[in-house]
C-alpha positions in Angstrom: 81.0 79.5 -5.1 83.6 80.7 -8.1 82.1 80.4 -11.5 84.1 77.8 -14.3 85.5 79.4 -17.2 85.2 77.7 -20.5 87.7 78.2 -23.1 86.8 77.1 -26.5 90.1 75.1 -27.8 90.0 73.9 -31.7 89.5 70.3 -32.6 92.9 68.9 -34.4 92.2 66.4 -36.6 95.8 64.2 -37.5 96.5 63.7 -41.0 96.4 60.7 -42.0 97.7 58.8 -45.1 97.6 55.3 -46.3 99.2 54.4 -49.1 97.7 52.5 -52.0 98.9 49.3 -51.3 98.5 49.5 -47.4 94.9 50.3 -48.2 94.5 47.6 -50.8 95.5 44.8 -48.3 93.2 46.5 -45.9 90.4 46.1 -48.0 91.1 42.6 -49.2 91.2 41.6 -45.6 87.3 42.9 -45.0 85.0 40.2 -45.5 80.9 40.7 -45.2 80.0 38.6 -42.7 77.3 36.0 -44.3 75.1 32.9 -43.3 73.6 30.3 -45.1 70.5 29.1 -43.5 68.8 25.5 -44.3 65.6 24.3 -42.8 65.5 20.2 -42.6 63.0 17.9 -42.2 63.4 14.5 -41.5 60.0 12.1 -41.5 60.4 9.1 -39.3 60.4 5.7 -41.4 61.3 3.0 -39.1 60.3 2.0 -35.5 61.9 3.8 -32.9 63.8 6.2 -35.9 66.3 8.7 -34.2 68.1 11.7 -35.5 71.2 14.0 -34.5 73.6 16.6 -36.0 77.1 16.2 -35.3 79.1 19.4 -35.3 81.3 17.6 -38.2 78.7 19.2 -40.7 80.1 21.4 -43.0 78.8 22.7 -46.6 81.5 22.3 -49.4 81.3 25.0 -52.2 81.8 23.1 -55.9 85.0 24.0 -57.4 86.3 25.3 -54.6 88.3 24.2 -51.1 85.5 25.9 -49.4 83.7 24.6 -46.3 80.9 26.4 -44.0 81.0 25.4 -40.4 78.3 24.9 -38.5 77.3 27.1 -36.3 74.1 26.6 -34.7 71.2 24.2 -34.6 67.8 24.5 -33.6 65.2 21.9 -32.7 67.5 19.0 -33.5 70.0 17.1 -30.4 73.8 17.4 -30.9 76.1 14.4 -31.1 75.9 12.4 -28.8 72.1 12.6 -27.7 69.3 10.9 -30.3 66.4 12.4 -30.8 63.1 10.3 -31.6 61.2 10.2 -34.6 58.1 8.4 -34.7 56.3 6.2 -37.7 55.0 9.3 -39.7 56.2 12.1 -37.8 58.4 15.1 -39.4 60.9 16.4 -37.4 61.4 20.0 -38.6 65.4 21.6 -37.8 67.1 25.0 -38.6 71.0 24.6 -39.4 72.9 27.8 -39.4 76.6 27.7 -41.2 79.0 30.5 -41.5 78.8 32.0 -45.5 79.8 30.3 -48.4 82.2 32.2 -50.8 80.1 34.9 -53.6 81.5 32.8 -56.8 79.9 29.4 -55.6 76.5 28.3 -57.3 76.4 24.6 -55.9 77.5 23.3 -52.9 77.2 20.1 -51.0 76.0 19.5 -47.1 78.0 16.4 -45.4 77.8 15.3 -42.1 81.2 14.0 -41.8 80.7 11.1 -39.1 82.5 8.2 -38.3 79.9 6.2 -38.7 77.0 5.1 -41.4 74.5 6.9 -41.4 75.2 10.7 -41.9 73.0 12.8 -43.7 74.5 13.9 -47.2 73.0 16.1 -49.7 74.4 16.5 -52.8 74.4 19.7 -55.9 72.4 22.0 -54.0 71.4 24.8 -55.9 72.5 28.2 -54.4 69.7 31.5 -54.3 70.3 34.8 -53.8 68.4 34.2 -50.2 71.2 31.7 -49.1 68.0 29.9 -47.2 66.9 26.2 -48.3 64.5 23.8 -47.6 65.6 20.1 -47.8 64.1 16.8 -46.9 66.6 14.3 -45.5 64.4 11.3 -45.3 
C-alpha cells in the first residue's frame, strides 16, 4: 500500500471590484421578501349562504399603482367551488398576499370578479405586523 502525500497549496482569493454604480443598481434590484397576512371571517346570513376566493384578489396600496397578489388560501374553496355557510355559522379563512410596498399606510382588498358579489374592503389600516383581522359579512 503507498502512502498519499499532501501538499499544502495557498487559497487565491480573485480580486474583485464593483464599481459604484454597478453596485448601486445591484442593490436597488434586492427586495426583502414580505407578506401580508389577513385572517377573514364570514358569518352566514342567508339560507344556504356560500363563499369562495377567486385568485383575482389583489390588495391595492393608496397612492400608489401597487397590487399584492394572492398567494395562498386556507380553509376557504377557490373559484369555481362554493363553500357553505350556514344560518349563524362563521366561516374563519387565512389569505396570504405577496408584500405591499414600505411607504404605504392604507390599502384596499378587492376581489376583482366578473360578477356581483365580490368581497371589497376598503381604507384598511396598515401595522407594523402586516397581519389583519376583517369581517366580510
Amino acid at each position: 500500500m503507498t502512502e498519499i502525500e499532501f501538499i499544502d497549496v495557498p487559497t487565491v482569493k480573485p480580486e474583485i471590484k464593483i464599481d459604484k454604480t454597478t453596485r448601486h443598481k445591484l442593490l436597488y434590484q434586492v427586495k426583502e421578501e414580505a407578506q401580508v397576512i389577513v385572517h377573514c371571517s364570514y358569518t352566514g346570513t342567508i339560507g344556504n349562504d356560500k363563499i369562495r376566493i377567486w385568485k383575482s384578489t389583489f390588495l391595492y396600496a393608496k397612492n400608489s399603482n401597487h397590487r399584492s397578489k394572492l398567494v395562498h388560501a386556507e380553509n376557504i374553496t377557490m373559484y369555481p367551488t362554493w363553500m357553505n355557510v350556514d344560518i349563524g355559522q362563521t366561516a374563519n379563512f387565512t389569505l396570504i398576499f405577496t408584500g405591499l410596498p414600505k411607504h404605504c399606510k392604507q390599502f384596499d382588498m378587492i376581489e376583482n370578479i366578473p360578477e356581483p358579489g365580490g368581497f371589497v374592503v376598503k381604507n384598511i389600516e396598515r401595522n407594523n405586523s402586516d397581519i389583519y383581522l376583517i369581517d366580510l359579512t
